[in-house]
N, C-alpha and C positions, 0 to 999 in steps of 0.2 A: 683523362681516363673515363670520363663520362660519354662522350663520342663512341657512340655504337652505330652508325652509319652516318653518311652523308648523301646531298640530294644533288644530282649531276644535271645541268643543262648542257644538251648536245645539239651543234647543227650540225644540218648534213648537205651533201652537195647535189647535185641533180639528179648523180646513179646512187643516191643512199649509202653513202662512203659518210662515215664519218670526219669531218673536216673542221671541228675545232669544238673544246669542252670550256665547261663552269663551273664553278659550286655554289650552286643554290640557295643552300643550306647544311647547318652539321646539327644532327640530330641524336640524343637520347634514348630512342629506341633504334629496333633494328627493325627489317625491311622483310615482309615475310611473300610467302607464294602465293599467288592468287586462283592456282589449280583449285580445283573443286573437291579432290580426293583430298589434297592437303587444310583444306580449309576442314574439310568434317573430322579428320586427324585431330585438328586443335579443338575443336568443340567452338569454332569461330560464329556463332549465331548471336552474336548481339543484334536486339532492336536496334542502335543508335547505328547505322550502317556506315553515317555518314564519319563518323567517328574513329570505327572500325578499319572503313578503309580508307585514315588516311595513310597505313602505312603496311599497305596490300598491294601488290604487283599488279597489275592487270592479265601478269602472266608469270609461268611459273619461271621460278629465280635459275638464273644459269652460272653457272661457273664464269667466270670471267675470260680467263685464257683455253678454255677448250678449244681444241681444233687450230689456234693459233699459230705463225711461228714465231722464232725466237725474235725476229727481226720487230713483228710486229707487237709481239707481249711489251717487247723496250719501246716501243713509240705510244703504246696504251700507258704504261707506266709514266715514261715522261712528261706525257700532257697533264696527267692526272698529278703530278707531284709539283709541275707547273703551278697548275691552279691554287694547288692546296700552300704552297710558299707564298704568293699573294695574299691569299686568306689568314696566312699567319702573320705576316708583318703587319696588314691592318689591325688588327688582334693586339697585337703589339703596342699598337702605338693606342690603340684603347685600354692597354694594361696598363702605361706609363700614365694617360692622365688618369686612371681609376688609382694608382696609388698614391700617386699625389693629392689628389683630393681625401684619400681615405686620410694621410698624415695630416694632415689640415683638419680636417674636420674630427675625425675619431680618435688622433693621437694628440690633439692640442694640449690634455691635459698631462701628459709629459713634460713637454716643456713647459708649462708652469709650475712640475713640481723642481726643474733644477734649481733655481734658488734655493730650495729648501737641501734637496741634496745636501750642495754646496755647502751648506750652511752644518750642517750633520758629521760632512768630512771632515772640514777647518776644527769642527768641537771636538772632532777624537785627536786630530794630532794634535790642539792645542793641551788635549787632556796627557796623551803619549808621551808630549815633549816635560811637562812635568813631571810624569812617572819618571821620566831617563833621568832627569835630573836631584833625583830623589826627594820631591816634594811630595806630603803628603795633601791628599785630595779626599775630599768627603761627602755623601749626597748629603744634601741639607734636608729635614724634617722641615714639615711646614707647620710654624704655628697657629694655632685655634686662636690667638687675639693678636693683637701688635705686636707683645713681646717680641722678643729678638735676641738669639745670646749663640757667639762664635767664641769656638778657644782654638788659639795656635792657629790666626789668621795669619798670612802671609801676603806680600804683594811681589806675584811673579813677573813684574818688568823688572824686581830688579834681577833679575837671573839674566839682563844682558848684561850688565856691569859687574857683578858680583858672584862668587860661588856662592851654592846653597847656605854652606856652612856657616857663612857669615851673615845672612839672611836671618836678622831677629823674629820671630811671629809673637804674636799679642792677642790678647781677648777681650772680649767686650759684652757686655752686658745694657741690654733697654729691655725695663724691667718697670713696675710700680716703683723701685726705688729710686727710678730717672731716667728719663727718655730725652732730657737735653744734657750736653755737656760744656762745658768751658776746658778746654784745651791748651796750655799753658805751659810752658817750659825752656829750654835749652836751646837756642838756635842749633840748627843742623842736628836737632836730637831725635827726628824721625815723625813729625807732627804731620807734615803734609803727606807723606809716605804713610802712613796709618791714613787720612783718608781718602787717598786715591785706595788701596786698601780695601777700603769699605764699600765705596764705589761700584768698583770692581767686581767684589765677591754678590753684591745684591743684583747687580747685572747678568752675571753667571746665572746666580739660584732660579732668578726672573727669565732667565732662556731656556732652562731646562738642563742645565748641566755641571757638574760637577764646581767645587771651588777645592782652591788652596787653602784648608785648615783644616782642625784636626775631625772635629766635630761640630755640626750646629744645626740650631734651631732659628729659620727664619718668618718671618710672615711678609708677604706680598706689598710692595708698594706702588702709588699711581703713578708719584711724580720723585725723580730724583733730580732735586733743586741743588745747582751747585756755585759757588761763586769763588773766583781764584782771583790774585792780584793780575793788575789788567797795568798794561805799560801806558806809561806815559809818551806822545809824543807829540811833532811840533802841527802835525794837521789835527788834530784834536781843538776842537773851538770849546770846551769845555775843559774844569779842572779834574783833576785825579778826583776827589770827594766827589765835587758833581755826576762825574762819569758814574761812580760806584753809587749812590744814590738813586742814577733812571735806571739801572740795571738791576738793586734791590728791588727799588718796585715794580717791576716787571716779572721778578722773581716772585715775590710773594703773592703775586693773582691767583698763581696756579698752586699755590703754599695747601695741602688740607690737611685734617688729622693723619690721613694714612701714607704721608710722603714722608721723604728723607731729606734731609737739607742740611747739605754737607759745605763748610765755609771756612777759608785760606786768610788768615791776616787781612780779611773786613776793617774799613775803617782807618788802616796803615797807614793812610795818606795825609791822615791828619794829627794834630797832637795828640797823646795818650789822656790828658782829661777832656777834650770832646769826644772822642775815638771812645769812651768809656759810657760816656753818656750816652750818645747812639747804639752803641751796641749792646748797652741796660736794657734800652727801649725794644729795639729788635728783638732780645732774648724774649722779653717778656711778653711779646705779640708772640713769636713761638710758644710759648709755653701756655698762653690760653687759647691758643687755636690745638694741640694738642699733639702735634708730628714730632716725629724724632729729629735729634740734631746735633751736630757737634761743631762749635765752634772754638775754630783756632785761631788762637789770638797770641800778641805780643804785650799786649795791654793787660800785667798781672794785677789792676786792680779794679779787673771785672771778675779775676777769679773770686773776689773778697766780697762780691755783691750779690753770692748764690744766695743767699738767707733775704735777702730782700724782693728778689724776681722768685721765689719761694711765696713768699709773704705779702706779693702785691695783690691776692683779693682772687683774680682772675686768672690763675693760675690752673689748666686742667691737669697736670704732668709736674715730678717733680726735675729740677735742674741739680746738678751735681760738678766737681770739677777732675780733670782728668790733666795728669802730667807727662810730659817725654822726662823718662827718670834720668839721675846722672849718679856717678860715683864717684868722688875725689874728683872733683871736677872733667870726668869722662861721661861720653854719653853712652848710655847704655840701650839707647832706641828702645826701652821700652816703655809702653804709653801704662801706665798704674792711674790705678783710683785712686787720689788720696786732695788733699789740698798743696798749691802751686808753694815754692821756697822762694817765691818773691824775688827772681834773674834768670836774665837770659844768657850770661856766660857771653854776654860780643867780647869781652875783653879777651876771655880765652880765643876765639878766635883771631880777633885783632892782632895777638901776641903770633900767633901761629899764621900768618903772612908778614909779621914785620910791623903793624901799622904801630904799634904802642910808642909813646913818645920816644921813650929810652931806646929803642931801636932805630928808630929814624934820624935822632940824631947823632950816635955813632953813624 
């Protein structure tokens, strides 16, 4: 659209026939008369003459096809339509690399924002798929200090195995009143499921998006330190204890006030009175370094030892103990504050595959 003339190079043959065209150039302005009656028409007297005329005839402008015939308008036409398809395929092929370099260079930061896209997508359906499911989802408030306190947390993996329905949620509290826990109760009464859980939900809040529970207040953490039981096998040059030993303390370098450090039957590996002992000690490096923590254990008589990892001096944070409740010997997956009933119920389980003496030997 900008192409208001273009500049024709013509030869000509020995009786001044025109005998083959070019284009020069495509130009911007257009091409005026060089007459002298037209030139005083336009008020054409600029000093810069040279300026002036470069886009002045030297003679006044003629109709193209005047006087023509038909025969010869189509051979003026075609040559000129000639040149001008040359001039546009070159054109062409300088549009194709002008926009590839423009994508390169001036759209690069597109593609670096699709990861983030991507990432914005996956967080609405992952949000969608729990609305469908009828889970309630909450923005979390951020707290002004550590604190921390969720009610009607929920962990939605299990909504691949389980209907919502039967999906207990649970609350929790890190608080001046306690920011570590002892964890304590019932096999298969929902202990590691409460802190995958937690996990979970401070991940979410920490991404910028929604969680599964009802309401909550959290505050930001640096490090979420986690330690889960680790299998035993036969390329393993070390023991279960040892393994779980270079893996605490690797854990606890990056340990500060402002982490989370969430911990699965620590210690399991070994008897319940050394298992008790190490895990005295740990609690109590927790508690005067000053991070939140919840430790789940099978060892009910570290729940007994909160008033001492309380009372050892160095303590920044109180410790408190936390159960998987039960009723009538049923677990009711829900994790309560209260102090541990001193069993894990194996026997109920035992009974409930067969293992119990009386069953095995019928």
């Amino acid at each position: 659209k900008n192409i208001k003339s273009i500049t024709i190079g013509i030869n000509l043959d020995n009786e001044m026939r025109l005998e083959d065209l070019g284009i020069v150039s495509t130009n911007e302005e257009r091409y005026k008369s060089g007459n002298l009656f037209d030139r005083i028409l336009r008020g054409d007297f600029s000093k810069d003459k040279k300026e002036n005329d470069k886009y002045v005839c030297i003679t006044p402008l003629e109709p193209i096809f005047k006087g023509l015939a038909d025969d010869q308008k189509l051979a003026v036409n075609s040559s000129f339509k000639s040149a001008f398809n040359t001039l546009l395929k070159k054109s062409l092929k300088n549009i194709q690399s002008g926009v590839s370099d423009y994508m390169k260079n001036c759209a690069k930061f597109l593609l670096d924002l699709i990861p983030e896209i991507c990432f914005f997508i996956s967080g609405v359906q992952f949000l969608n798929r729990l609305k469908e499911c009828g889970v309630t989802v909450c923005k979390p408030q951020i707290s002004r200090n550590k604190y921390s306190r969720i009610k009607g947390l929920m962990n939605p993996y299990l909504l691949n195995s389980m209907e919502k329905e039967e999906i207990i949620s649970n609350d929790v509290d890190f608080d001046e009143n306690a920011m570590i826990y002892v964890l304590t109760g019932a096999n298969s009464g929902g202990k590691s499921v409460f802190l995958y859980s937690l996990g979970i939900a401070q991940i979410l809040f920490q991404l910028g998006l929604f969680i599964p529970a009802e309401k909550a207040v959290l505050s930001p953490v640096d490090n979420i330190c986690v330690h889960f039981p680790i299998k035993n096998t036969a390329l393993n040059s070390a023991g279960r204890l040892e393994q779980e030993c270079i893996m605490l303390n690797s854990i606890i370098k990056d340990i500060t006030p402002n982490s989370l450090v969430l911990m699965d039957e620590t210690f399991s590996s070994t008897s319940a009175y050394d298992g008790s002992i190490l895990a005295e000690e740990l609690l109590k490096h927790f508690a005067s370094i000053g991070c939140k923590c919840v430790f789940s254990t099978h060892i009910h008589e570290l729940a007994m030892k909160i008033d001492e990892i309380n009372n050892s001096g160095k303590s920044t944070v109180k410790t408190d103990n936390l159960i998987a409740g039960t009723e009538n010997g049923i677990r009711t997956h829900k994790i309560l504050r209260k102090n541990p009933e001193g069993q894990s119920y194996a026997k109920d389980i035992a009974k409930k595959y067969g293992l119990l003496f009386d069953f095995i030997s019928d």
